[in-house]
PDB file with SEQRES, HELIX, SHEET and CRYST1 records, atoms N, CA, C and O in Angstrom:
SEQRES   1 A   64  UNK UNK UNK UNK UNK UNK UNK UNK UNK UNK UNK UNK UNK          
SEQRES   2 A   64  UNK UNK UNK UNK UNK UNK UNK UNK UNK UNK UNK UNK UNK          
SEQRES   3 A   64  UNK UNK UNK UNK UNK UNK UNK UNK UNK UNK UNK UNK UNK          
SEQRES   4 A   64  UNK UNK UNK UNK UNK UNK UNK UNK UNK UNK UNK UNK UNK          
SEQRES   5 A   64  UNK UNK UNK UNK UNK UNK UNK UNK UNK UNK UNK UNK              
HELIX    1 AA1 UNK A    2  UNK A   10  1                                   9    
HELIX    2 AA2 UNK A   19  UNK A   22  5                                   4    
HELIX    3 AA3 UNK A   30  UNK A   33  1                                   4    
HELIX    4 AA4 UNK A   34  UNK A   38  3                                   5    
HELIX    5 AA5 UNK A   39  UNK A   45  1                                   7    
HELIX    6 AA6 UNK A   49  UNK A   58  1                                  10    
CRYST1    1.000    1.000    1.000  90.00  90.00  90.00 P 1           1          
ATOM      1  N   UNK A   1     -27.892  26.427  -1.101  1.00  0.00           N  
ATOM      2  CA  UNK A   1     -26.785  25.971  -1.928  1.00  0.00           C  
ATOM      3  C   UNK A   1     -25.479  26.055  -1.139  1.00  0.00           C  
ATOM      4  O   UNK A   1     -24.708  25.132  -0.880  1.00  0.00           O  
ATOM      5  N   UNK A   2     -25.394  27.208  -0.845  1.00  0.00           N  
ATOM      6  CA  UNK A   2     -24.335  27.496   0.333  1.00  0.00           C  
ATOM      7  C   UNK A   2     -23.755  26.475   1.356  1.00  0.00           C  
ATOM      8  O   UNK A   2     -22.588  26.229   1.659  1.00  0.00           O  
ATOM      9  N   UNK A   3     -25.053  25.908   1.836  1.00  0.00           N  
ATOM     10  CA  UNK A   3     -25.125  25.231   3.157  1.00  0.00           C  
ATOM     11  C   UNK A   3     -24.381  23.817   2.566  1.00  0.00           C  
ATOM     12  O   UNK A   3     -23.430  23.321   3.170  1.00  0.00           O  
ATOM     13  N   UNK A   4     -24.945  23.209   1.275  1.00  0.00           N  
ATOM     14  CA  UNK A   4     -24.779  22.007   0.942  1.00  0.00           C  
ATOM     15  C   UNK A   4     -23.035  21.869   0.778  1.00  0.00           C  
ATOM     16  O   UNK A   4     -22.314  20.948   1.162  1.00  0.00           O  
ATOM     17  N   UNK A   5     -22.678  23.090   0.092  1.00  0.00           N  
ATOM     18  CA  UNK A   5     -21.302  22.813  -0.392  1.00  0.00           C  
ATOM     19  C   UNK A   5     -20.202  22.744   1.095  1.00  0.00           C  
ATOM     20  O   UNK A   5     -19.062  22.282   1.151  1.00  0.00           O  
ATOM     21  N   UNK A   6     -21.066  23.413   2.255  1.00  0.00           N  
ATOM     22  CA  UNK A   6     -19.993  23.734   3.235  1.00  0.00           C  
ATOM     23  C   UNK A   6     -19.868  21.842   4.296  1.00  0.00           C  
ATOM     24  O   UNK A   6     -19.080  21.390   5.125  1.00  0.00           O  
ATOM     25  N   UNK A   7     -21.229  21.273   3.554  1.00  0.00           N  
ATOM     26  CA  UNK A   7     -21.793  19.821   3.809  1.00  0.00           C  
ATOM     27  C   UNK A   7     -20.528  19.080   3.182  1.00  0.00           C  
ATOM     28  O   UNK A   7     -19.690  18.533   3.899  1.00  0.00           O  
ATOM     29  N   UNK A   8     -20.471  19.097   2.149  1.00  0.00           N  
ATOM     30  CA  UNK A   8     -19.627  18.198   1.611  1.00  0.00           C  
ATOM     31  C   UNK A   8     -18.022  19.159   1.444  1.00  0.00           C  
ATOM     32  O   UNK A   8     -17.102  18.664   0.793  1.00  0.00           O  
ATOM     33  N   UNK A   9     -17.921  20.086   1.894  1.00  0.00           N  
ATOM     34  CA  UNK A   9     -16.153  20.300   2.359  1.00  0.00           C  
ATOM     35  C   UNK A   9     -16.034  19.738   3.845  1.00  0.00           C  
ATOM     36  O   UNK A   9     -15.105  19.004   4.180  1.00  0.00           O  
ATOM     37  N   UNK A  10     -17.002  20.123   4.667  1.00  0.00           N  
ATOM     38  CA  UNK A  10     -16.502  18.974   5.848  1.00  0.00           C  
ATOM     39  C   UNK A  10     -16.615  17.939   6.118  1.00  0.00           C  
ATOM     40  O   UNK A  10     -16.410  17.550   7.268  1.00  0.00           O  
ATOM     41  N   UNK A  11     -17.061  16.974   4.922  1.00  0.00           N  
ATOM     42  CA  UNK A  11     -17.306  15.512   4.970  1.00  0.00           C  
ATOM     43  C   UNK A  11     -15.563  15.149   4.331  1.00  0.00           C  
ATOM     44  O   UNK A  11     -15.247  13.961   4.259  1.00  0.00           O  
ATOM     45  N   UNK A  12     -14.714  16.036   3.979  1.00  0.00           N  
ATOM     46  CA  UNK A  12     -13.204  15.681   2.876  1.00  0.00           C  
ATOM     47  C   UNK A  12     -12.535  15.147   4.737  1.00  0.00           C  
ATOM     48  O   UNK A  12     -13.008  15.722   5.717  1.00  0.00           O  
ATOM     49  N   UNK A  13     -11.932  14.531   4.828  1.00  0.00           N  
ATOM     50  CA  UNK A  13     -10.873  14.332   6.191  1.00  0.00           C  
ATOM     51  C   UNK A  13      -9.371  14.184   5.590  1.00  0.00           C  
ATOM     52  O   UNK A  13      -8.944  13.402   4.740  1.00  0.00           O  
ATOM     53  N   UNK A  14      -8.799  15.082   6.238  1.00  0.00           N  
ATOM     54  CA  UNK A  14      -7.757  15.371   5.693  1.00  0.00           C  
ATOM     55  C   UNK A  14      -6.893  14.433   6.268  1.00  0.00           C  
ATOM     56  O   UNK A  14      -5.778  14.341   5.755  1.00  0.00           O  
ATOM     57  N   UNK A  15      -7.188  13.649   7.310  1.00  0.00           N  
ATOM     58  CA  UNK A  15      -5.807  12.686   7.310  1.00  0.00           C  
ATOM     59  C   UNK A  15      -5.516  11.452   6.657  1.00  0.00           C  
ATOM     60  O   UNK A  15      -4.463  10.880   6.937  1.00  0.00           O  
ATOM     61  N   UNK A  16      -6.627  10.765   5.484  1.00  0.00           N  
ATOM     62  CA  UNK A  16      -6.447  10.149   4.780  1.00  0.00           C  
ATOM     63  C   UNK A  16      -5.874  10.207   3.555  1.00  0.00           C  
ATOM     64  O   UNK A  16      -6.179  11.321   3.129  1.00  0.00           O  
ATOM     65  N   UNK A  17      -5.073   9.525   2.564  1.00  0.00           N  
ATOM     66  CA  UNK A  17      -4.928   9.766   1.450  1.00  0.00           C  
ATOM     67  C   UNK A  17      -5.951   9.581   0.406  1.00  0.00           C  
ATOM     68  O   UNK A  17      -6.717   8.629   0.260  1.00  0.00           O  
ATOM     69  N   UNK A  18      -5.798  10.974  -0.505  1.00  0.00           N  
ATOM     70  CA  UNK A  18      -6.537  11.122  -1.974  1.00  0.00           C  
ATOM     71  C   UNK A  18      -6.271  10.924  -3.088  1.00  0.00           C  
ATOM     72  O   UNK A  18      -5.102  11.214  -3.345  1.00  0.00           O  
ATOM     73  N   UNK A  19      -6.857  10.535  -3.931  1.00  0.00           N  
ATOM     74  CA  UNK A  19      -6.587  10.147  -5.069  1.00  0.00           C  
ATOM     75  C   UNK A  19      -5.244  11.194  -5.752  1.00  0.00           C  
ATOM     76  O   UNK A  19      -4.196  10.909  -6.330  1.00  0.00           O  
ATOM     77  N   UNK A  20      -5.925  12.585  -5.327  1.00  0.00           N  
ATOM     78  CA  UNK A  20      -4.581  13.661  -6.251  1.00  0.00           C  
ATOM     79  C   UNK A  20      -3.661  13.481  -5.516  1.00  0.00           C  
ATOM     80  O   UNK A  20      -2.657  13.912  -6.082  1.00  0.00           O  
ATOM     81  N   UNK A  21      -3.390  13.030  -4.429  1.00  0.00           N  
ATOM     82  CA  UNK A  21      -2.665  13.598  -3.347  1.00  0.00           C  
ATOM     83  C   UNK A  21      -0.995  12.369  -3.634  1.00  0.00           C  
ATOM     84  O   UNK A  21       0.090  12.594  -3.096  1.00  0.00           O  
ATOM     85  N   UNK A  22      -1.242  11.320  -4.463  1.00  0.00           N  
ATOM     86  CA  UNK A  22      -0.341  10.236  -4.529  1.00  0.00           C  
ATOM     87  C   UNK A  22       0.657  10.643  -5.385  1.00  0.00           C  
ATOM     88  O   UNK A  22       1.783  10.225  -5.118  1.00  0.00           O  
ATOM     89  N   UNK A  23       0.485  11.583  -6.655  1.00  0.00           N  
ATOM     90  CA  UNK A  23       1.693  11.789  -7.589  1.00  0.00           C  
ATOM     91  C   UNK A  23       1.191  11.220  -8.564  1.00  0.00           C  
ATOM     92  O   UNK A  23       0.029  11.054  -8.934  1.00  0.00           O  
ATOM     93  N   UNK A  24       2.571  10.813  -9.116  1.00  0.00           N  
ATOM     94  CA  UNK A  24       2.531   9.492 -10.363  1.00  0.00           C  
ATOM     95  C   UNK A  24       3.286   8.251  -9.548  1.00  0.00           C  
ATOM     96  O   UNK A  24       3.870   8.248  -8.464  1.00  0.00           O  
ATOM     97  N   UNK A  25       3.033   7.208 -10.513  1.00  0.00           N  
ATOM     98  CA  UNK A  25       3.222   5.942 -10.684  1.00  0.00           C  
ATOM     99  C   UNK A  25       5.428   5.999 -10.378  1.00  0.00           C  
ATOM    100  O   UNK A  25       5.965   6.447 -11.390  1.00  0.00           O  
ATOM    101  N   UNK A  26       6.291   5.690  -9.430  1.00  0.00           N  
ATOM    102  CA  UNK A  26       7.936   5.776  -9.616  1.00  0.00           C  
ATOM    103  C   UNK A  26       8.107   4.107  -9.909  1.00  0.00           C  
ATOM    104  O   UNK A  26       8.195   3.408  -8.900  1.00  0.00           O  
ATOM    105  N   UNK A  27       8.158   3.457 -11.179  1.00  0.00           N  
ATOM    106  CA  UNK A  27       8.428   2.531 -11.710  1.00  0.00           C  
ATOM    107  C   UNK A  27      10.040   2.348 -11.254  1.00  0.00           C  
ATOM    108  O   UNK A  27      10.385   1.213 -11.583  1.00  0.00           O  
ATOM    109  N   UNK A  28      10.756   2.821 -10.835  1.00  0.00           N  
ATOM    110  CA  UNK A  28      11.995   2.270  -9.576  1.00  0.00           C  
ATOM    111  C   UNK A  28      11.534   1.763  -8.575  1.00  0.00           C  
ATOM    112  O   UNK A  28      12.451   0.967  -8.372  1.00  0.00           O  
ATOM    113  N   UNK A  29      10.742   1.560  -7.667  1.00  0.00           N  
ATOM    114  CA  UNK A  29      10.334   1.230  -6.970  1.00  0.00           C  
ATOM    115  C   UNK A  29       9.415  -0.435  -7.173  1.00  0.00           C  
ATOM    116  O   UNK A  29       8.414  -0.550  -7.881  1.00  0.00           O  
ATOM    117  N   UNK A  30       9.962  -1.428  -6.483  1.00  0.00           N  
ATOM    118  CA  UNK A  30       9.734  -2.611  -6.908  1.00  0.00           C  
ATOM    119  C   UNK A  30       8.166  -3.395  -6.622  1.00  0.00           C  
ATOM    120  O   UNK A  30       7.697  -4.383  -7.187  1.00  0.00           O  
ATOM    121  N   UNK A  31       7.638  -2.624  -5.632  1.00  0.00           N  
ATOM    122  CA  UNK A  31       6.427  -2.339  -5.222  1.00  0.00           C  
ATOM    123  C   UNK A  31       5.522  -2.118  -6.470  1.00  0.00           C  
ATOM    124  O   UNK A  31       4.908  -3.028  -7.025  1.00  0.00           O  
ATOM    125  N   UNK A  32       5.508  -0.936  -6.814  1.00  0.00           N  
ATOM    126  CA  UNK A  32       4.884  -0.174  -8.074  1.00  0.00           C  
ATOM    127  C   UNK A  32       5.040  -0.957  -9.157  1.00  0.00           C  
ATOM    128  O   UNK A  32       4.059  -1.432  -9.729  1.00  0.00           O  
ATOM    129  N   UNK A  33       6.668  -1.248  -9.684  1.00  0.00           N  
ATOM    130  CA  UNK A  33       6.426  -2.014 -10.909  1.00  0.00           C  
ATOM    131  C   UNK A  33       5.597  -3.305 -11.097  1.00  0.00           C  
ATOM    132  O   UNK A  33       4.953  -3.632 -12.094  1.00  0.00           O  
ATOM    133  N   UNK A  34       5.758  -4.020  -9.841  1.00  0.00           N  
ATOM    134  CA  UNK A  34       5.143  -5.218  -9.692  1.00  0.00           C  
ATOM    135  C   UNK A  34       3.523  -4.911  -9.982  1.00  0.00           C  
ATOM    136  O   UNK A  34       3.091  -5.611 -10.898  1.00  0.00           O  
ATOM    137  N   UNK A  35       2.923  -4.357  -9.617  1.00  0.00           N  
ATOM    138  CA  UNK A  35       1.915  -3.884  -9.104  1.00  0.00           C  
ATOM    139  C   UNK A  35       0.785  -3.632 -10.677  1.00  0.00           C  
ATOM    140  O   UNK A  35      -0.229  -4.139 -11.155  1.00  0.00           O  
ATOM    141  N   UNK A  36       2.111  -2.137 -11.115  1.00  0.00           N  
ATOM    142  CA  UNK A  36       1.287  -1.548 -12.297  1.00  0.00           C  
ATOM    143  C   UNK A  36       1.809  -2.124 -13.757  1.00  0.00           C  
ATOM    144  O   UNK A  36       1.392  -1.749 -14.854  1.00  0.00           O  
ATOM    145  N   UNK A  37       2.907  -3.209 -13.486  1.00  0.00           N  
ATOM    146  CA  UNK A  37       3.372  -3.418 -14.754  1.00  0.00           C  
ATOM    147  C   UNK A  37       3.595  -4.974 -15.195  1.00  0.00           C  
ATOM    148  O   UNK A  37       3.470  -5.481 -16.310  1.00  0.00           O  
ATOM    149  N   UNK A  38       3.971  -5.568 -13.939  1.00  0.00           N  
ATOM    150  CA  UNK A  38       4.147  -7.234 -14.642  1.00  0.00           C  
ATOM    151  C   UNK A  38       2.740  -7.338 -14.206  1.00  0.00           C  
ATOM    152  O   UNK A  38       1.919  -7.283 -15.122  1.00  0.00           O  
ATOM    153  N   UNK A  39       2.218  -7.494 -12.840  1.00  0.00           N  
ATOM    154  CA  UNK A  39       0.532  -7.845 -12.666  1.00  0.00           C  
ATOM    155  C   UNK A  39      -0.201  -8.137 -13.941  1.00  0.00           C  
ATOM    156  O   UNK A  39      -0.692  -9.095 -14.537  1.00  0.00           O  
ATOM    157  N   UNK A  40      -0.015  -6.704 -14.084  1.00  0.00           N  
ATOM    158  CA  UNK A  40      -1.306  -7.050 -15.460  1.00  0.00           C  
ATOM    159  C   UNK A  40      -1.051  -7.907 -16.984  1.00  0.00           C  
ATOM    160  O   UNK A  40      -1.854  -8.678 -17.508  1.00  0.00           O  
ATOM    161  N   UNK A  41       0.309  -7.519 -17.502  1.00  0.00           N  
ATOM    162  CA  UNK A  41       0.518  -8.151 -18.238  1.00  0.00           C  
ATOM    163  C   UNK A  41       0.625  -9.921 -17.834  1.00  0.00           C  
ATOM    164  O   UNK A  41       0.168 -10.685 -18.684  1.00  0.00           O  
ATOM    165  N   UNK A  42       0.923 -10.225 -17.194  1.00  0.00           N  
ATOM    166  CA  UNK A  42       0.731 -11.794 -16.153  1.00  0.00           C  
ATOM    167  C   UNK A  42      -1.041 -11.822 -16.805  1.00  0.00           C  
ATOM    168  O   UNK A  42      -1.406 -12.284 -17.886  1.00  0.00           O  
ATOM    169  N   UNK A  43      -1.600 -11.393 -16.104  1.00  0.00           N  
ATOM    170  CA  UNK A  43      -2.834 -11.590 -16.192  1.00  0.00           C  
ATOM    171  C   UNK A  43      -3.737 -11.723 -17.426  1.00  0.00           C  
ATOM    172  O   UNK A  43      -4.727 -12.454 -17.459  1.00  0.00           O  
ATOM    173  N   UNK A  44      -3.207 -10.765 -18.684  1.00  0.00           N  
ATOM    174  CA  UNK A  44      -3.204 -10.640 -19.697  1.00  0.00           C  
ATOM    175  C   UNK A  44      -3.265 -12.022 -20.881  1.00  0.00           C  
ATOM    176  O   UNK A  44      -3.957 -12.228 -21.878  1.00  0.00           O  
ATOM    177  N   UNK A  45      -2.098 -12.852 -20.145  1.00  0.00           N  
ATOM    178  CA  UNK A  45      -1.270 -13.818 -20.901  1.00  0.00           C  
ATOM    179  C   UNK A  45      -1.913 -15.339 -20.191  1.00  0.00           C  
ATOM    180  O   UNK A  45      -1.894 -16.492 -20.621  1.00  0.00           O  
ATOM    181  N   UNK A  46      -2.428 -14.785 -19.014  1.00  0.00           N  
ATOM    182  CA  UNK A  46      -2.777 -16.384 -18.737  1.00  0.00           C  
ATOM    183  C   UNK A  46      -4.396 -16.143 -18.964  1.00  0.00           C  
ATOM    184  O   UNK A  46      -5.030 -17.176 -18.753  1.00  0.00           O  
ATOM    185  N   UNK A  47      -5.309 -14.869 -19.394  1.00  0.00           N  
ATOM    186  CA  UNK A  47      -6.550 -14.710 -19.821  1.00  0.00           C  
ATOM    187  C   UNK A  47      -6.493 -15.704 -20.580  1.00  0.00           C  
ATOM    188  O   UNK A  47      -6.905 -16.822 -20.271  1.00  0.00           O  
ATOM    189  N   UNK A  48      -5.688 -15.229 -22.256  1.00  0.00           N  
ATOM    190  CA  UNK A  48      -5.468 -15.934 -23.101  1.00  0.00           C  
ATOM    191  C   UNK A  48      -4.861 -17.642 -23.030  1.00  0.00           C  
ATOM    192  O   UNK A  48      -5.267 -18.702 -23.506  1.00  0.00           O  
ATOM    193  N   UNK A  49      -4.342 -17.466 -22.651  1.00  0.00           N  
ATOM    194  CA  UNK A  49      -3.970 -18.954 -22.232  1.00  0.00           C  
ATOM    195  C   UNK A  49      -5.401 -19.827 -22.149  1.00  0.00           C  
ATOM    196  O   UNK A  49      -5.917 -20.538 -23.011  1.00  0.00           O  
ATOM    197  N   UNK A  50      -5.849 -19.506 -20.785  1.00  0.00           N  
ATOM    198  CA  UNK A  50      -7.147 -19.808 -20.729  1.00  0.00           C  
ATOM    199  C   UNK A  50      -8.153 -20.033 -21.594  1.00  0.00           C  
ATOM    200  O   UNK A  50      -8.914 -20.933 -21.239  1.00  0.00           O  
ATOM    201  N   UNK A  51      -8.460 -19.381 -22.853  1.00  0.00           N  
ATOM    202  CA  UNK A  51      -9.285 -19.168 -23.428  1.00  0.00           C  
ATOM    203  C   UNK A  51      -8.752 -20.046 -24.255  1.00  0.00           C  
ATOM    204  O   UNK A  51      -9.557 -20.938 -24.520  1.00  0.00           O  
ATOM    205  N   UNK A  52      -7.485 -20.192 -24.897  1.00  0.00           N  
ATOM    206  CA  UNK A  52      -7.093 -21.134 -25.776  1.00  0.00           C  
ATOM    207  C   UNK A  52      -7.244 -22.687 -25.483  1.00  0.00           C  
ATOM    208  O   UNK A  52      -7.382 -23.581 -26.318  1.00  0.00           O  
ATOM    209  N   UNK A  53      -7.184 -22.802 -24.050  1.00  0.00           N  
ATOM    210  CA  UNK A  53      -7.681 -24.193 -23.605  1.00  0.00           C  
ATOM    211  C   UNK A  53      -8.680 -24.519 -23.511  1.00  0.00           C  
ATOM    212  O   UNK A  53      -8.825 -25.742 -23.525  1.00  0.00           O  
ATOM    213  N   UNK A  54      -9.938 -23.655 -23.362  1.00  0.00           N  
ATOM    214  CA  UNK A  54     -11.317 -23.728 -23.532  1.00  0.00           C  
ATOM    215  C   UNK A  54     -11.649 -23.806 -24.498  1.00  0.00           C  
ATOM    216  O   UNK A  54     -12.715 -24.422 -24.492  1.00  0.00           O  
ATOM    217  N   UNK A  55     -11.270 -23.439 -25.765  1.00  0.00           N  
ATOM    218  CA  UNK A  55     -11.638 -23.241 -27.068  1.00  0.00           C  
ATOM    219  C   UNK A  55     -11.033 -24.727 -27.536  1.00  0.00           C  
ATOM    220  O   UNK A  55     -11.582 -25.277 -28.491  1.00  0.00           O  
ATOM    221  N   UNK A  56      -9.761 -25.467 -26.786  1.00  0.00           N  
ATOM    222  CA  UNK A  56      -9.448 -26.962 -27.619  1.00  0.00           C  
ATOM    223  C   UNK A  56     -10.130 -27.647 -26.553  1.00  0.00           C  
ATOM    224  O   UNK A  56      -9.709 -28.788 -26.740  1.00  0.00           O  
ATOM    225  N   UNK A  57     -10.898 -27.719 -25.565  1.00  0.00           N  
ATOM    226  CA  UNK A  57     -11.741 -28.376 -24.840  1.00  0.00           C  
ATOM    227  C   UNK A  57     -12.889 -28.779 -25.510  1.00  0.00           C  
ATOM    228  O   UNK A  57     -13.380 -29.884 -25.743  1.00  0.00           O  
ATOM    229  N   UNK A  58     -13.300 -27.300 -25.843  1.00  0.00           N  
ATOM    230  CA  UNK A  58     -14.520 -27.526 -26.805  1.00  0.00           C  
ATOM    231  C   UNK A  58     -14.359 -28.135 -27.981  1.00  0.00           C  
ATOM    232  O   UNK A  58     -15.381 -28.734 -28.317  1.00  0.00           O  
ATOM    233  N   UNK A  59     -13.515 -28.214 -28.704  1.00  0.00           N  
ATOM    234  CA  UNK A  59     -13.517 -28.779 -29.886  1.00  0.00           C  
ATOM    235  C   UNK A  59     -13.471 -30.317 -29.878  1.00  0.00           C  
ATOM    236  O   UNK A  59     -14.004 -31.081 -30.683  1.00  0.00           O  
ATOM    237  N   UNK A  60     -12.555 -30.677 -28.560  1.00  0.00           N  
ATOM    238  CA  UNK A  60     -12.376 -32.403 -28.412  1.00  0.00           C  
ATOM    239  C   UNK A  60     -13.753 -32.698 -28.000  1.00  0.00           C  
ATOM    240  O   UNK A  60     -13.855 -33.918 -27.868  1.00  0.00           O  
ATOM    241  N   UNK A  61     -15.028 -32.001 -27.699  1.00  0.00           N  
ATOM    242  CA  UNK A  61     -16.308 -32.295 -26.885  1.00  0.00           C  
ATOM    243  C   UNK A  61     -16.933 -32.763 -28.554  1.00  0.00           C  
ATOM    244  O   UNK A  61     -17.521 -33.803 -28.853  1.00  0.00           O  
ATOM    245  N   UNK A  62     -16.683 -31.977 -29.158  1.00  0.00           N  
ATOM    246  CA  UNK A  62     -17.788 -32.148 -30.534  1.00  0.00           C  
ATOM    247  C   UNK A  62     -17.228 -32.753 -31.087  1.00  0.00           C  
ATOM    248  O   UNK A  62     -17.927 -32.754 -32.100  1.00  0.00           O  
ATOM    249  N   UNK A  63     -16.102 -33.617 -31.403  1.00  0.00           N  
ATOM    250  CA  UNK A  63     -15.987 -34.189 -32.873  1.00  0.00           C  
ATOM    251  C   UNK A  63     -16.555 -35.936 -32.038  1.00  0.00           C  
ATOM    252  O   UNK A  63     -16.730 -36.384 -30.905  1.00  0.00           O  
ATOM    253  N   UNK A  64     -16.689 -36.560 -33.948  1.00  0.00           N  
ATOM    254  CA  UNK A  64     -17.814 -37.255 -33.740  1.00  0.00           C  
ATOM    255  C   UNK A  64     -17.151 -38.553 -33.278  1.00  0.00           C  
ATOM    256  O   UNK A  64     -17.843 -39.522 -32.964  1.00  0.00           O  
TER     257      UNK A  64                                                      
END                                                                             
């Protein structure tokens, strides 16, 4: 058991960054906001978008 855990502490390399190692999210930073805050909502809005045009696509396919 010993052996395994001392396996996977020297597999960690410390000169990369870790997940804990970043902080939080500094929404001043124009980088970040872009990133964690318009991105998604963008993405959000043209999902829908999308779907609303597929849904009147389909409807002009079926009528008689």
């Amino acid at each position: 058991m010993r052996n395994t855990l001392y396996a996977l502490v020297l597999q960690k390399s410390s000169f990369t960054p870790n997940p804990g190692d970043t902080g939080t999210v500094d929404l001043s930073r124009p980088f970040d906001l872009i990133v964690f805050v318009i991105t998604p909502i963008v993405l959000v809005i043209l999902y829908f978008i999308w779907k609303r045009m597929k849904k009147k696509d389909k409807e002009k396919t079926n009528l008689p």
